[in-house]
PDB file with one MODEL, atoms N, CA, C and O in Angstrom:
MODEL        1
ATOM      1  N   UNK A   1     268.415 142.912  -5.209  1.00  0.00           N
ATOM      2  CA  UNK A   1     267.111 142.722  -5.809  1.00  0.00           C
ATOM      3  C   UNK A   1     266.460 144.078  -6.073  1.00  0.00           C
ATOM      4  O   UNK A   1     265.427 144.425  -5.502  1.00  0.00           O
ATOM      5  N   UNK A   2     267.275 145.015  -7.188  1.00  0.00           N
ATOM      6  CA  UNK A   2     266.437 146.161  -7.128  1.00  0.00           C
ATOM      7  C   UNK A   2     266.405 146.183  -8.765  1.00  0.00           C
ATOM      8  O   UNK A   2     265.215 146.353  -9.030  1.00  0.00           O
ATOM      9  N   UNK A   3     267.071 146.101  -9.880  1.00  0.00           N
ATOM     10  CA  UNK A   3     266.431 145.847 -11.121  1.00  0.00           C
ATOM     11  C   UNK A   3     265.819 144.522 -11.937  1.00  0.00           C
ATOM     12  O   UNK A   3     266.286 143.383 -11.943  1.00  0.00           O
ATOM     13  N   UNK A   4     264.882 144.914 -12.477  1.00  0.00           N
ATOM     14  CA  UNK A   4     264.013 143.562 -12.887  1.00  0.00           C
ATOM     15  C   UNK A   4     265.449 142.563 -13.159  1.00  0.00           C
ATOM     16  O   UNK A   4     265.783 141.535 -12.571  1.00  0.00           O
ATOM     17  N   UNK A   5     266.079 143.243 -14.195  1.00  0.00           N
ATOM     18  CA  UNK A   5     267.584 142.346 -14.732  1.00  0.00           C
ATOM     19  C   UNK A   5     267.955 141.501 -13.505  1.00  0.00           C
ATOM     20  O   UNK A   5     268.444 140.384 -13.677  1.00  0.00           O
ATOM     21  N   UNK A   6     267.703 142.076 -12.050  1.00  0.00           N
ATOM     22  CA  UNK A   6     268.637 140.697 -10.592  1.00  0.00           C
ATOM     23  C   UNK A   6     267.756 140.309 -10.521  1.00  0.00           C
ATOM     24  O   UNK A   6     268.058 139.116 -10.485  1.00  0.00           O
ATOM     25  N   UNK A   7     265.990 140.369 -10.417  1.00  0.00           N
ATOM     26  CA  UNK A   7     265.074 139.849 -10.055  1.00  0.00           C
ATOM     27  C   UNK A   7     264.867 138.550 -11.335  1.00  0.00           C
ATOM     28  O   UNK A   7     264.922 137.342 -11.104  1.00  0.00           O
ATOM     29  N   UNK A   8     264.662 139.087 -12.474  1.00  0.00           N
ATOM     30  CA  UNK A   8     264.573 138.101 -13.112  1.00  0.00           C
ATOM     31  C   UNK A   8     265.617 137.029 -13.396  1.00  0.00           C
ATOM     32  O   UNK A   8     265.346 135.932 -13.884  1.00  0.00           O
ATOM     33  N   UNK A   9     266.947 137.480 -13.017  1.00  0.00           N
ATOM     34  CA  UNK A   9     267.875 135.898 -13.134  1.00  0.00           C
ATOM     35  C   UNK A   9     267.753 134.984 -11.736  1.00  0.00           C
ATOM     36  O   UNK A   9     267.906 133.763 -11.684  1.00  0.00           O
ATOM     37  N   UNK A  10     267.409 135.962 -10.501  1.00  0.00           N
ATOM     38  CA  UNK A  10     267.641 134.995  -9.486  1.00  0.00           C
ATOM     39  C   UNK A  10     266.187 134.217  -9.726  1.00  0.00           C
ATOM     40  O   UNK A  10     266.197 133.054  -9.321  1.00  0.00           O
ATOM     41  N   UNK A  11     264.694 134.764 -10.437  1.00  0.00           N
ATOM     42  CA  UNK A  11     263.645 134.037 -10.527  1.00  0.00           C
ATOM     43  C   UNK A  11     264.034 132.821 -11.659  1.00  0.00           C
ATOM     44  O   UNK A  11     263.757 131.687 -11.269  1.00  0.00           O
ATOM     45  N   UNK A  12     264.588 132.916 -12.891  1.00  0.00           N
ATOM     46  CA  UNK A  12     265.026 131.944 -13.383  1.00  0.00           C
ATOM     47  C   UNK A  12     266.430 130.810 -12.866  1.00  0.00           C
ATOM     48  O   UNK A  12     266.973 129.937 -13.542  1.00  0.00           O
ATOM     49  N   UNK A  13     266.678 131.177 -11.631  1.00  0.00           N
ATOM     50  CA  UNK A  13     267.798 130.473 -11.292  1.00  0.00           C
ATOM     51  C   UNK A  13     267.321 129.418 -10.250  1.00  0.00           C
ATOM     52  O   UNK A  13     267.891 128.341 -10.075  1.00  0.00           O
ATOM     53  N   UNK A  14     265.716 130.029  -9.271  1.00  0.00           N
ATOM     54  CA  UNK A  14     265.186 129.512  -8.577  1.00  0.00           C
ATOM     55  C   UNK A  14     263.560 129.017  -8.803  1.00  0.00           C
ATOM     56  O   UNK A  14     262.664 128.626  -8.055  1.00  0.00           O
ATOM     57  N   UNK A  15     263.667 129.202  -9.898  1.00  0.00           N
ATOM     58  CA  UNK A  15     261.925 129.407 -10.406  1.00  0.00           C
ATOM     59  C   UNK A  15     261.298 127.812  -9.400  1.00  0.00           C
ATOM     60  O   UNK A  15     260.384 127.940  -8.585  1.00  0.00           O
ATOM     61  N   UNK A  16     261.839 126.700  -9.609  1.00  0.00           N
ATOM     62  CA  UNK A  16     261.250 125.632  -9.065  1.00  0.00           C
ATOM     63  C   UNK A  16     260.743 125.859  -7.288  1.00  0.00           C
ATOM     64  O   UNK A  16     259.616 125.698  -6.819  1.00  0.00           O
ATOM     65  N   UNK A  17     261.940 126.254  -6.613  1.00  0.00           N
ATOM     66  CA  UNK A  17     261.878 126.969  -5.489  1.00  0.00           C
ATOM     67  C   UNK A  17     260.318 127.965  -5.256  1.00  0.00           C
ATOM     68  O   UNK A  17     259.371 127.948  -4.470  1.00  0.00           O
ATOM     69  N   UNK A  18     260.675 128.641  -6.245  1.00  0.00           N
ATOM     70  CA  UNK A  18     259.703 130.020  -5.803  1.00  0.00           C
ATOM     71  C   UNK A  18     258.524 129.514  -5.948  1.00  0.00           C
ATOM     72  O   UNK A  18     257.647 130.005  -5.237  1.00  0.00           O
ATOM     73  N   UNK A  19     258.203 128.589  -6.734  1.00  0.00           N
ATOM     74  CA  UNK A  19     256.686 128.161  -7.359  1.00  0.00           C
ATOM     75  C   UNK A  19     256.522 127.127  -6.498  1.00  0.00           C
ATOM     76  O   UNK A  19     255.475 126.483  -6.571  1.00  0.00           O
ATOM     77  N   UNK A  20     257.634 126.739  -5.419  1.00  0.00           N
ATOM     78  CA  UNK A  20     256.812 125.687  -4.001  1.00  0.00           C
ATOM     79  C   UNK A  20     256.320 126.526  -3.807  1.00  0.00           C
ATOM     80  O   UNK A  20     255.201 126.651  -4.304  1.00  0.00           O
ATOM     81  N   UNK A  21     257.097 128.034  -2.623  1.00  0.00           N
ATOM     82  CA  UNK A  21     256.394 128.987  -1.795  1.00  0.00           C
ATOM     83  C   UNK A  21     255.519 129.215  -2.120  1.00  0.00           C
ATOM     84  O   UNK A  21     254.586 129.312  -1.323  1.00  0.00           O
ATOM     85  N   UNK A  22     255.304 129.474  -3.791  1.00  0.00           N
ATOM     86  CA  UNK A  22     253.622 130.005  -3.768  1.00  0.00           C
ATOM     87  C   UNK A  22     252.741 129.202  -3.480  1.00  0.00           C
ATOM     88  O   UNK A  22     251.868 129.481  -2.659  1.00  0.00           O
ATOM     89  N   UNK A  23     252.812 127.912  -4.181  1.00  0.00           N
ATOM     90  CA  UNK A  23     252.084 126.966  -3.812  1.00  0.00           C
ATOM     91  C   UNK A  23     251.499 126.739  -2.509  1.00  0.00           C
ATOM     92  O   UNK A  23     250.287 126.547  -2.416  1.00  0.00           O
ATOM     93  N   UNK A  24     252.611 126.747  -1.012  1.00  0.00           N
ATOM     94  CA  UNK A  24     252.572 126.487   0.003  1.00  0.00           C
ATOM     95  C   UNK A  24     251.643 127.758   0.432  1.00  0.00           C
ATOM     96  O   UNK A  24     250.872 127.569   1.372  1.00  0.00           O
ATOM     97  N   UNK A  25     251.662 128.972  -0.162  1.00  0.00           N
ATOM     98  CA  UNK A  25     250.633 130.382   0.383  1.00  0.00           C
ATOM     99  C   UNK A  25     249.159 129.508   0.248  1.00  0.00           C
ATOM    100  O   UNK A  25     248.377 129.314   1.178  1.00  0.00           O
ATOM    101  N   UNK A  26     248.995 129.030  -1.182  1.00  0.00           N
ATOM    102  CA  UNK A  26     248.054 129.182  -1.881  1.00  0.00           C
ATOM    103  C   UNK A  26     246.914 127.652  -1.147  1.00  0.00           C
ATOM    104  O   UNK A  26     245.740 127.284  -1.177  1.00  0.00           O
ATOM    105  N   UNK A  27     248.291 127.205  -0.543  1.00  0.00           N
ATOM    106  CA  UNK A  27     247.418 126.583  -0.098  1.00  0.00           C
ATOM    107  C   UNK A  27     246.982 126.660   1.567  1.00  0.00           C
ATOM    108  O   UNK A  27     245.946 126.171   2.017  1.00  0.00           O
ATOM    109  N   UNK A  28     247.630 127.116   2.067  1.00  0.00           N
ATOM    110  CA  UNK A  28     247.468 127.825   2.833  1.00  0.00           C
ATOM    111  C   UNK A  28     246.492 129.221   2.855  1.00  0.00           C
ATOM    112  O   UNK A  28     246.124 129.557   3.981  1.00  0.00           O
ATOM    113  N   UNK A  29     246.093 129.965   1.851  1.00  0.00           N
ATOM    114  CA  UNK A  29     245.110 131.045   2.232  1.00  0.00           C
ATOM    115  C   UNK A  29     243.982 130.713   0.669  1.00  0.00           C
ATOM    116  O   UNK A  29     243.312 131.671   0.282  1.00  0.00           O
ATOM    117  N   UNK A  30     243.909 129.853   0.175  1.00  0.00           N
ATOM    118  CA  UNK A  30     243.227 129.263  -1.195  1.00  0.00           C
ATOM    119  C   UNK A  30     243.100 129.986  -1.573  1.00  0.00           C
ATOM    120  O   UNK A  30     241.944 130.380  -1.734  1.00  0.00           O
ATOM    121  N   UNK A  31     244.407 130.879  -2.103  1.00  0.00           N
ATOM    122  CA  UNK A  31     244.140 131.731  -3.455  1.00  0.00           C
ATOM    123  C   UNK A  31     245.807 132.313  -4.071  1.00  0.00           C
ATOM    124  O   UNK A  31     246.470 132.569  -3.066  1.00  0.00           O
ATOM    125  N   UNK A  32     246.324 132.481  -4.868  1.00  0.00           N
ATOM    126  CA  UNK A  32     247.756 133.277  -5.264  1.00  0.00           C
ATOM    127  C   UNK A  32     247.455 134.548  -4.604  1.00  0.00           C
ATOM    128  O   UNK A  32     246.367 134.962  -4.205  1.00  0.00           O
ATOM    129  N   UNK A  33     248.917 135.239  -4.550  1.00  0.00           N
ATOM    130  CA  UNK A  33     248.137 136.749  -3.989  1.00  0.00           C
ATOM    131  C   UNK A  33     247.882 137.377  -5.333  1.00  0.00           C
ATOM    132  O   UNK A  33     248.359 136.897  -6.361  1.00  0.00           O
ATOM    133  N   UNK A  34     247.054 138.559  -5.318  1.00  0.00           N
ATOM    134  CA  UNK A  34     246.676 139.245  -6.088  1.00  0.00           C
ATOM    135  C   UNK A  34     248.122 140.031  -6.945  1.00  0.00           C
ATOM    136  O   UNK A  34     248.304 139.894  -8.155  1.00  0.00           O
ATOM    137  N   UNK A  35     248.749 140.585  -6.326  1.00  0.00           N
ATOM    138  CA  UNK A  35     249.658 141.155  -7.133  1.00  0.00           C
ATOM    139  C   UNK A  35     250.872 140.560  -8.010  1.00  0.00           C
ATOM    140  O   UNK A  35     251.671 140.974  -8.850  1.00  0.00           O
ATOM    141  N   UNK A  36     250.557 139.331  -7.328  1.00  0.00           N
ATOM    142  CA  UNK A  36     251.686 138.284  -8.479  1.00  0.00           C
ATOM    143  C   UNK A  36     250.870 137.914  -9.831  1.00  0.00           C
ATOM    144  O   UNK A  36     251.213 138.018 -11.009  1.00  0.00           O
ATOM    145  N   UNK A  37     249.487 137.375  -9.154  1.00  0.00           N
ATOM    146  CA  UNK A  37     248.761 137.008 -10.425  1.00  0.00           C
ATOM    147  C   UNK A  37     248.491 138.244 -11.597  1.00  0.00           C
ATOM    148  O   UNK A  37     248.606 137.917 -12.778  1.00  0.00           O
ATOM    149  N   UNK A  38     248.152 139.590 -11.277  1.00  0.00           N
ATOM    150  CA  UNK A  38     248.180 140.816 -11.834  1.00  0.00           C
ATOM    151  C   UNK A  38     249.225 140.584 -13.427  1.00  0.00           C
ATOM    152  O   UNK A  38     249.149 140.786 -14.639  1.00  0.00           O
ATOM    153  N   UNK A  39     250.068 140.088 -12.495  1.00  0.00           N
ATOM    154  CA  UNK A  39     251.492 140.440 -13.848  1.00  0.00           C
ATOM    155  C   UNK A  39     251.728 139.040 -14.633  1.00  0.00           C
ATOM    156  O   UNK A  39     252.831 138.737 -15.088  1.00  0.00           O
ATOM    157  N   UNK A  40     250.421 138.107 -14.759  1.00  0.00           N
ATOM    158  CA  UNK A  40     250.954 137.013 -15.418  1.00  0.00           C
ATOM    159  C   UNK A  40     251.298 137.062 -16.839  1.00  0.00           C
ATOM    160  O   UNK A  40     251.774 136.144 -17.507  1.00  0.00           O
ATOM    161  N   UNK A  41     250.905 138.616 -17.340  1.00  0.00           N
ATOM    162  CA  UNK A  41     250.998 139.187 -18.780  1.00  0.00           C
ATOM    163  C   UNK A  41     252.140 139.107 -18.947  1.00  0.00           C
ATOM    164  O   UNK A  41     252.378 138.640 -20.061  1.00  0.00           O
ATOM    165  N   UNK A  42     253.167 139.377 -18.280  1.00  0.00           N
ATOM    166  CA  UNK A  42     254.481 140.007 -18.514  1.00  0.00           C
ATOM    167  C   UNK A  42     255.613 139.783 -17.431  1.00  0.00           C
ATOM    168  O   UNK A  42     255.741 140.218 -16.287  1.00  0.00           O
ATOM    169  N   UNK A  43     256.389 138.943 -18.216  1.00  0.00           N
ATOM    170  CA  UNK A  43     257.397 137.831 -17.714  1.00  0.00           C
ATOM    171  C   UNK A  43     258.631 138.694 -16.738  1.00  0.00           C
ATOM    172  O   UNK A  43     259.378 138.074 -15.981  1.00  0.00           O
ATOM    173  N   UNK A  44     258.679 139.956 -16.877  1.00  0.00           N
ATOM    174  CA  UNK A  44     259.616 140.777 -15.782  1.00  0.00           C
ATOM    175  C   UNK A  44     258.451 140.646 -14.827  1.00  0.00           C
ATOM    176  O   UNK A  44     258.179 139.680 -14.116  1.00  0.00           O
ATOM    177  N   UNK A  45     257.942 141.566 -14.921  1.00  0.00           N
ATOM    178  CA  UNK A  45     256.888 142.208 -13.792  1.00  0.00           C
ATOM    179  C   UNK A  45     256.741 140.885 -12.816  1.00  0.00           C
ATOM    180  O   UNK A  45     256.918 140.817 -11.600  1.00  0.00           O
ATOM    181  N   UNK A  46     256.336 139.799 -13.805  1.00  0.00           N
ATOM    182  CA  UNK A  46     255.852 138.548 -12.973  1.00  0.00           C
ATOM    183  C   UNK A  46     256.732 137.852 -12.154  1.00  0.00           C
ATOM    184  O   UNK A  46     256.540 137.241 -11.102  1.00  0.00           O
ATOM    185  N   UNK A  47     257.726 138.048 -12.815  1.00  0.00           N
ATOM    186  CA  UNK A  47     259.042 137.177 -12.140  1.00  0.00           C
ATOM    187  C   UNK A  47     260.175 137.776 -11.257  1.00  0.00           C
ATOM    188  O   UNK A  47     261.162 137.184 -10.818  1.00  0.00           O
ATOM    189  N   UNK A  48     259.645 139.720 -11.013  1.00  0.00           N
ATOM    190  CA  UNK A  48     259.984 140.422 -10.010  1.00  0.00           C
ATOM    191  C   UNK A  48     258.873 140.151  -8.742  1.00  0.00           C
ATOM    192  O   UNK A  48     259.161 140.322  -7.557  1.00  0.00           O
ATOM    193  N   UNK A  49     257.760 139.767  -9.158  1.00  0.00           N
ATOM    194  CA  UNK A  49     256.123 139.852  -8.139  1.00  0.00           C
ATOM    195  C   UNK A  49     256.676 138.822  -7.581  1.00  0.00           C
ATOM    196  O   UNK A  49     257.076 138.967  -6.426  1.00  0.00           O
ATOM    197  N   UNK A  50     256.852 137.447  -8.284  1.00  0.00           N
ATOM    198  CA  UNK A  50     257.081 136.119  -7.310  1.00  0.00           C
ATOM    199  C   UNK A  50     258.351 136.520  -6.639  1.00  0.00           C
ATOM    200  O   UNK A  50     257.927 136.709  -5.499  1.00  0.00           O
ATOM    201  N   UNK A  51     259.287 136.706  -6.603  1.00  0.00           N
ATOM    202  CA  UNK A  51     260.466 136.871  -6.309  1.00  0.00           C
ATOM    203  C   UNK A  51     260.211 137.653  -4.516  1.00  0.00           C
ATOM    204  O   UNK A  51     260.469 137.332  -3.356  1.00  0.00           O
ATOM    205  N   UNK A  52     259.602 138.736  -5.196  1.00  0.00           N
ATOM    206  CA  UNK A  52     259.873 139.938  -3.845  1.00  0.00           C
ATOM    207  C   UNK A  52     258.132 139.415  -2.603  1.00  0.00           C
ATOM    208  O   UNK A  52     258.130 139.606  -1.387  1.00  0.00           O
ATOM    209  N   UNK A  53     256.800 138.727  -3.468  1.00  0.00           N
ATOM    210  CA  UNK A  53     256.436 138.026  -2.509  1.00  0.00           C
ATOM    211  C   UNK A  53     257.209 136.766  -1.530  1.00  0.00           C
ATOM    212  O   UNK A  53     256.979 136.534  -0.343  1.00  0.00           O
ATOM    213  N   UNK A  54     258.241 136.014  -2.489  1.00  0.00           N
ATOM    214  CA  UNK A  54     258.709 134.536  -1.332  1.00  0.00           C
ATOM    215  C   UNK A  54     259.284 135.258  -0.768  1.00  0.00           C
ATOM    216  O   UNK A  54     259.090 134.956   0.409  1.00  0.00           O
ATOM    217  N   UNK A  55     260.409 136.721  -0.845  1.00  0.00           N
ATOM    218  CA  UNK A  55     261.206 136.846   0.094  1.00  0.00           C
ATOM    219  C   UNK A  55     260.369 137.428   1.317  1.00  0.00           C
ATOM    220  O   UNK A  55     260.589 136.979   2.441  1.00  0.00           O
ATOM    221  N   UNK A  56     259.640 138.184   1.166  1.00  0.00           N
ATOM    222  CA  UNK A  56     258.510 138.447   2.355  1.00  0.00           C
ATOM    223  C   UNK A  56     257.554 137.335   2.935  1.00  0.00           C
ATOM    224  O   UNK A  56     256.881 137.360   3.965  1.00  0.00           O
ATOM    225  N   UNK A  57     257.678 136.432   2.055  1.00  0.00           N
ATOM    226  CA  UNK A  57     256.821 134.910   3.070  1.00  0.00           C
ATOM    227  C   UNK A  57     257.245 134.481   3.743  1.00  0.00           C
ATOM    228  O   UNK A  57     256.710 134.252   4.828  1.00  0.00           O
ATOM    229  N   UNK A  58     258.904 134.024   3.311  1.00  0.00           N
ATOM    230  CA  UNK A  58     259.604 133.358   3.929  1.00  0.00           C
ATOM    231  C   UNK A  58     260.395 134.044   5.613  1.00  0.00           C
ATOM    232  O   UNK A  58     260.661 133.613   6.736  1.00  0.00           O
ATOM    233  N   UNK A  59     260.526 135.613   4.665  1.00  0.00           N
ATOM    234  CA  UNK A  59     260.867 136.486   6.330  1.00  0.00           C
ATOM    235  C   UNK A  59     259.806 136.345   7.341  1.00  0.00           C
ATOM    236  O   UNK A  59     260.091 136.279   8.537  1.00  0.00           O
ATOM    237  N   UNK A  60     258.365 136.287   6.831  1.00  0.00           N
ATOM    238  CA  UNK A  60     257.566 136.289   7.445  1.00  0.00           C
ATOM    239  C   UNK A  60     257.558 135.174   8.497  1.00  0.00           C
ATOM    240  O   UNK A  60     257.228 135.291   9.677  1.00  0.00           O
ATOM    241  N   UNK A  61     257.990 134.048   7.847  1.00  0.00           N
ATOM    242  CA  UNK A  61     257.841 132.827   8.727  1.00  0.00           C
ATOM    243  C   UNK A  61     259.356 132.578   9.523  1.00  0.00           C
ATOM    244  O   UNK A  61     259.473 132.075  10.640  1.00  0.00           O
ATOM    245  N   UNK A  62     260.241 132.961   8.833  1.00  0.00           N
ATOM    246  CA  UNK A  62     261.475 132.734   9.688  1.00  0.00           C
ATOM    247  C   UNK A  62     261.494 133.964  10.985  1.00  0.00           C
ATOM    248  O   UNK A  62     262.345 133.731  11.843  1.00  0.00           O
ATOM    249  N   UNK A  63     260.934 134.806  11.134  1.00  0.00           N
ATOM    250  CA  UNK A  63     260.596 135.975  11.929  1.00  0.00           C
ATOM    251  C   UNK A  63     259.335 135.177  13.110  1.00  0.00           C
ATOM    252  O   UNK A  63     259.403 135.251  14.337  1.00  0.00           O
ATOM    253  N   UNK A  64     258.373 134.529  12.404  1.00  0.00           N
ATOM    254  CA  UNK A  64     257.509 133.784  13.147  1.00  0.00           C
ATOM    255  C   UNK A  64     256.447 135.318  13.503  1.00  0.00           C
ATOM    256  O   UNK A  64     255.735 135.460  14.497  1.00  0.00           O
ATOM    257  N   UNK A  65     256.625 136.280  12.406  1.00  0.00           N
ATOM    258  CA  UNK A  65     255.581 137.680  12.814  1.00  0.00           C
ATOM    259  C   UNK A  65     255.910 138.688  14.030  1.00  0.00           C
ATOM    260  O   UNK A  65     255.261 139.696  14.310  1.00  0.00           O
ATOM    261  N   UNK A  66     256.838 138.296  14.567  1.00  0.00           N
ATOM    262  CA  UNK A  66     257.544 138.857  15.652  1.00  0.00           C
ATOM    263  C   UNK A  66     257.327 140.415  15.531  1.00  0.00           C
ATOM    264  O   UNK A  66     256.883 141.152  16.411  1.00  0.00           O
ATOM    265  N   UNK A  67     257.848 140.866  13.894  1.00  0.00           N
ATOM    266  CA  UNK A  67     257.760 142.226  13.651  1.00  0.00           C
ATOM    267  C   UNK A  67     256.707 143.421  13.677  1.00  0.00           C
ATOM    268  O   UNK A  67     256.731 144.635  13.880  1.00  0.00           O
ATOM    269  N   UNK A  68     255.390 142.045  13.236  1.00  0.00           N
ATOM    270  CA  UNK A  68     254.143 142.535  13.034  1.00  0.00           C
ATOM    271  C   UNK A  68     254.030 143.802  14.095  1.00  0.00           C
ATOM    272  O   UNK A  68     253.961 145.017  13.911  1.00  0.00           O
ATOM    273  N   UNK A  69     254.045 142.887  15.423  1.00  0.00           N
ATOM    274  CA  UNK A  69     253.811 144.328  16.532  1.00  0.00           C
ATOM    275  C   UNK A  69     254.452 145.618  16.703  1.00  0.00           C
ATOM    276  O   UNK A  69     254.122 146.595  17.375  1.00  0.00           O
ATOM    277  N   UNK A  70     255.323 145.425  16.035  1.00  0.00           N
ATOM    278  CA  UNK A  70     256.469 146.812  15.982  1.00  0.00           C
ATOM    279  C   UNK A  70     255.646 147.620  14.970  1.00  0.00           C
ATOM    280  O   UNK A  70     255.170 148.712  15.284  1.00  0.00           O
ATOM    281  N   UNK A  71     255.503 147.154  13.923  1.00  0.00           N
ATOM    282  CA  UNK A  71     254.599 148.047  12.589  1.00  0.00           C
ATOM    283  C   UNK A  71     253.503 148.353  12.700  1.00  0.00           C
ATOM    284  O   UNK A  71     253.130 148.861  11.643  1.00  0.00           O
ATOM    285  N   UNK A  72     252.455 148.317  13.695  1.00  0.00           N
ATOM    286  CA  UNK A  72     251.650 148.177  14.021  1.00  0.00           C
ATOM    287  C   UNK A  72     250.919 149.212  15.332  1.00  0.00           C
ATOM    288  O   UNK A  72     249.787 148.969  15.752  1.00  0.00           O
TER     289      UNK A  72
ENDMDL
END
């Protein structure tokens, strides 16, 4: 996941997927995050933003924040 070109096929390969997670943020903190919504202009940018937010939601929750205290 480091050029838009892998970001944007795995977002079109999973788009249904990715647009639960957001959903599930959004409803969870009542709002999209800011930097996904930023790029709704422009279909790379946007579809690298959703992409690289679920994979950090989802670490987030399969981690259960564990890490938080280490970075911190």
């Amino acid at each position: 996941m480091i050029y838009y070109t892998e970001t944007e096929a795995i977002y079109k390969k999973f788009a249904s997927e990715l647009h639960e997670i957001l959903e599930d943020y959004r409803e969870q903190v009542g709002e999209y995050p800011d930097y996904v919504t930023k790029e709704l202009g422009h279909f790379q940018s946007f579809a690298n933003a959703v992409l690289w937010f679920c994979a950090e939601f989802v670490a987030q929750e399969l981690t259960q924040g564990i890490y938080e205290d280490e970075i911190a």
